[in-house]
C-alpha positions in Angstrom: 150.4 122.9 85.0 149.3 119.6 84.2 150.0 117.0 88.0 148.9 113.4 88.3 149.0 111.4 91.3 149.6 107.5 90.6 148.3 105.8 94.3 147.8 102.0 95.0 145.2 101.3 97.8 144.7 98.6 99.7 142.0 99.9 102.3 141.1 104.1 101.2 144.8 105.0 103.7 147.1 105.7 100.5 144.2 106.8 98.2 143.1 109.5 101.2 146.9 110.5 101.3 146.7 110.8 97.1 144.0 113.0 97.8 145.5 115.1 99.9 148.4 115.6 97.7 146.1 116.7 95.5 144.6 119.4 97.4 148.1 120.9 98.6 149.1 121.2 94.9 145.3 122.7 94.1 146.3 125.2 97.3 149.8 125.9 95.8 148.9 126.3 91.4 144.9 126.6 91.7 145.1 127.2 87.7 146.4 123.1 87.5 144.9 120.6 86.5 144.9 117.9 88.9 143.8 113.8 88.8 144.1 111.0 91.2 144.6 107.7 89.6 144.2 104.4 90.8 147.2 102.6 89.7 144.7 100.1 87.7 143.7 102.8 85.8 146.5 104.3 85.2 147.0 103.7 81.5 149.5 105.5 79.6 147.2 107.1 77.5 145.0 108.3 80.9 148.4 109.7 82.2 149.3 111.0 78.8 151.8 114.6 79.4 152.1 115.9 82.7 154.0 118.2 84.3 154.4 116.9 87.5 153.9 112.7 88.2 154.1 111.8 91.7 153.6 107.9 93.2 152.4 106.5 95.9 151.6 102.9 97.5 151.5 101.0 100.7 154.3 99.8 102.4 154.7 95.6 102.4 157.4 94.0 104.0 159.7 96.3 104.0 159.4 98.0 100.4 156.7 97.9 97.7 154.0 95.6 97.5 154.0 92.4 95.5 151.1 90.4 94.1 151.7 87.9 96.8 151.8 90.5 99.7 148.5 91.9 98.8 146.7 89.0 98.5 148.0 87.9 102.2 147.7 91.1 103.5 143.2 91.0 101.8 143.1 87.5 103.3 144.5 88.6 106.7 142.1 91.9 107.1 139.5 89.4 105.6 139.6 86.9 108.2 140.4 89.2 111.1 137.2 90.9 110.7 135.1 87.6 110.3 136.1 86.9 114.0 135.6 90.1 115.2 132.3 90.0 113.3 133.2 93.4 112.1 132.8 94.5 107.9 135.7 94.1 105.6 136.2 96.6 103.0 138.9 96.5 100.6 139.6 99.3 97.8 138.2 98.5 94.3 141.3 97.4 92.2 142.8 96.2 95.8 143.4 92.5 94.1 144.7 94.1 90.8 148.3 95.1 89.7 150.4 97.1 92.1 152.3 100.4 91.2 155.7 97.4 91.2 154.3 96.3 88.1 152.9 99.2 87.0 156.5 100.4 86.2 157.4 97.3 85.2 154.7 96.5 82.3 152.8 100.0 81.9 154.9 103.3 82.7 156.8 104.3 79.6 160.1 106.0 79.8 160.1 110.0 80.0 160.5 111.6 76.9 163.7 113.7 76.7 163.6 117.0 78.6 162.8 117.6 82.2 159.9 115.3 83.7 159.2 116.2 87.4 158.1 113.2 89.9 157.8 112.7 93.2 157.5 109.4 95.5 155.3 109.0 98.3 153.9 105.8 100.7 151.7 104.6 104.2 153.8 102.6 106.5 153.6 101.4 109.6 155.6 103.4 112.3 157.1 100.3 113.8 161.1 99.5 114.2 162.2 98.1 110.9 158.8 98.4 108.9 160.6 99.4 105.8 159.3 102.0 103.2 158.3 101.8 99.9 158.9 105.4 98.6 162.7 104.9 98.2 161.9 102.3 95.5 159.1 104.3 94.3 161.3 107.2 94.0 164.2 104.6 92.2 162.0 103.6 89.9 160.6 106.5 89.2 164.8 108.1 88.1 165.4 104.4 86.0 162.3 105.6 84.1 163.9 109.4 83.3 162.2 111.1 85.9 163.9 114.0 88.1 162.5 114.2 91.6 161.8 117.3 93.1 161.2 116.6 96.4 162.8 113.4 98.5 160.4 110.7 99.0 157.5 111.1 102.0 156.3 108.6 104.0 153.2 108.7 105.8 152.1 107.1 108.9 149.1 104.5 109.7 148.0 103.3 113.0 147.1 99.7 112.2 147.2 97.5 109.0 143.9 98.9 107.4 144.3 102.4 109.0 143.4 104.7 110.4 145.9 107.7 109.2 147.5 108.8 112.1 146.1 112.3 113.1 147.4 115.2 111.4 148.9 112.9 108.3 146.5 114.0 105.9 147.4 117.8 106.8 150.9 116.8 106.7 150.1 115.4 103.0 148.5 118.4 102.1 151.3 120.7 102.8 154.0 118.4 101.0 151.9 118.2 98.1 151.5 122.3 98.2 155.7 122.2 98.5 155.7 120.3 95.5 157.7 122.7 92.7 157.8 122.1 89.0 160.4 124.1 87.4 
């Protein structure tokens, strides 16, 4: 089995969570092959045939991210921890393209047969803070996908994180429930 994990980062939280994934699917078919992409990187040709493609990013007012949401949310973290004299540390890429437009201008359609996928995000756990796996997981159908699993959200304490305990093991053990037929 052939899995790749598409993540967008902002500040390590969804990219830890990627990782996770990862593990709980190494755990479940340790004969796979397994890669976490950053979704700069995450060229067709990179991605290539899989048997298993599962997504993730942040959640951003309510949904996915846009361009214009992660550049506010950098400049916000930035300035923050320039008065609280503290170091700011965004994800390499953080600036770049988002997994939105990754599916708009990069992901190709699914070849005919069955293509497993699954959706996952990091959101805040505040009243009305939205989630981006259900368009993730949309997305993901429009482009001939079939999901196996319904899309996972996972928690954050603050805007740059931490995970909230026990959400990487959480992560782990969806990715291990992760079945390709």
């Amino acid at each position: 089995m052939r899995a790749v994990i598409v993540y967008e980062s902002l500040f390590g939280n969804t990219r830890e969570i990627a990782d996770a994934i990862g593990e709980g699917l190494k755990e479940t078919h340790p004969d796979a092959e397994v890669e976490c992409v950053a979704v700069v990187d995450a060229l067709p040709e990179r991605i290539g045939p899989t048997d298993l493609l599962v997504v993730g990013g942040p959640t951003h007012m309510r949904g996915m991210t846009t361009g214009m949401s992660r550049k506010m949310g950098l400049k916000a973290e930035q300035q923050a921890a320039e008065k609280e004299e503290r170091p700011f540390a965004s994800e390499e890429g953080a600036e770049g393209p988002g997994v939105r437009d990754w599916f708009h201008d990069t992901l190709p359609k699914a070849r005919t047969g069955t293509h497993a996928a699954a959706a996952f995000d990091t959101r805040a756990d505040m009243r009305l803070a939205g989630a981006a796996a259900g368009g993730i997981a949309r997305r993901l159908r429009s482009h001939g996908y079939e999901l196996v699993a319904e899309p996972e959200g996972f928690v954050i304490e603050d805007t740059e994180g931490p995970l909230r305990e026990g959400e990487r093991d959480r992560a782990r053990a969806w990715g291990a429930s992760l079945q390709v037929a």
